[in-house]
C-alpha positions in Angstrom: 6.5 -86.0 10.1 9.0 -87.3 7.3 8.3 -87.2 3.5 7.7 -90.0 1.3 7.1 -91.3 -2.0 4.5 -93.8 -2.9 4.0 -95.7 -6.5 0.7 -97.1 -6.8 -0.7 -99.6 -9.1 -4.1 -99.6 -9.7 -6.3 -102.5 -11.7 -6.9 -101.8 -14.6 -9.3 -104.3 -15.5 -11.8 -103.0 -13.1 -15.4 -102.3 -14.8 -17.2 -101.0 -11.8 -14.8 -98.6 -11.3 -13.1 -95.3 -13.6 -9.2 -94.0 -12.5 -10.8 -91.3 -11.2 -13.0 -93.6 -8.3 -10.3 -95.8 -7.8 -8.3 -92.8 -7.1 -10.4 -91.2 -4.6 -10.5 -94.1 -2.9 -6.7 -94.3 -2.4 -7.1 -90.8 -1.3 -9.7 -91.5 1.6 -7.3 -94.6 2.7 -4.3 -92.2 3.2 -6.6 -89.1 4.5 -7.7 -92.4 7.1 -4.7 -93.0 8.0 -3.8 -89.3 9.1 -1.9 -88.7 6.5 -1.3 -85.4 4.2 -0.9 -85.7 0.6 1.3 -83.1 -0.6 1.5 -84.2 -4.8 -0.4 -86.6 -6.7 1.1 -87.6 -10.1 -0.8 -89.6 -12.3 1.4 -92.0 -15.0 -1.2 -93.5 -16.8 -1.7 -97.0 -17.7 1.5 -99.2 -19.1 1.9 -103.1 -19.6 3.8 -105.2 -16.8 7.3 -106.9 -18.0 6.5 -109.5 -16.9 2.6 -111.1 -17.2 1.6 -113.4 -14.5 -2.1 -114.0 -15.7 -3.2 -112.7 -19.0 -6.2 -111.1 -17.6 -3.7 -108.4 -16.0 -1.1 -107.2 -18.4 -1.4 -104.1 -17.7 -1.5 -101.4 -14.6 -2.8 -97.4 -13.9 0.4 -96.1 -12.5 0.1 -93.7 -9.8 3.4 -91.5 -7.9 1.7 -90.5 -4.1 4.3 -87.7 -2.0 2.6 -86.9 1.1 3.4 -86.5 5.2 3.7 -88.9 7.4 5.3 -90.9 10.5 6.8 -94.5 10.5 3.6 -95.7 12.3 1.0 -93.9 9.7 2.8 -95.7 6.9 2.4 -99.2 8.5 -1.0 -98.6 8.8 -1.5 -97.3 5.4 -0.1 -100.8 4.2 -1.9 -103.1 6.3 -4.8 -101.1 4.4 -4.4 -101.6 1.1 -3.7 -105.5 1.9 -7.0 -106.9 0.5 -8.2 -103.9 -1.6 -8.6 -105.8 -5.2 -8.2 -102.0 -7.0 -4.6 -101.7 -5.6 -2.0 -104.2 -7.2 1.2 -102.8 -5.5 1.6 -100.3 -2.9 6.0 -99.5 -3.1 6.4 -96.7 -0.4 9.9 -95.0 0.1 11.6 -92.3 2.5 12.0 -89.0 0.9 15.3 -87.2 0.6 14.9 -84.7 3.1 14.5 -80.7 2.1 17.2 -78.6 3.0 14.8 -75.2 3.0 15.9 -71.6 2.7 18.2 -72.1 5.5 20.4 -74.9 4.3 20.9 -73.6 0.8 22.0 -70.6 2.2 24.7 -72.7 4.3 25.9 -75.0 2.1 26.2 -72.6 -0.5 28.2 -70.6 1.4 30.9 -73.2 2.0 
């Protein structure tokens, strides 16, 4: 399993819905998907740059890290395609952790 990184941006127009819900459902979606959240940071809500309808100026900013393989995180896309609480999913590779070991080594060089 490799690390990533995942911004989410949630609606934040939605009336049926708190943060929290929206949230939880993210949560399920990556849990469905096999996948093992490992840090959940959430940004709050800030206005886009850039409006392309008035209706949405603005976004709940959410930073995902969890585990996962290559395959997991294609599938973890293809699930948030039509989901009308999820504006952007923006996944990226982690740097990967050197651990106790590889401190110890490339301090020692």
């Amino acid at each position: 399993m490799n690390e990533y990184e995942s911004l989410l941006i949630l609606n934040a127009n939605s009336h049926e819905k708190s943060e929290d819900d929206m949230l939880n459902v993210v949560k399920s979606e990556f849990e469905g998907a096999g996948i093992e959240i490992t840090d959940v940071e959430k940004m709050g809500k800030k206005g886009f740059a850039r409006v392309a309808q008035k209706k949405n100026a603005a976004g709940i900013f959410v930073n995902l890290r969890f585990k996962a393989t290559g395959e997991m995180v294609e599938s973890l896309k293809s699930r948030f395609i039509h989901n009308s609480d999820v504006f952007r999913l923006l996944v990226k590779r982690g740097a990967p952790s050197l651990g106790a070991a590889g401190i110890a080594e490339s301090s020692a060089e």
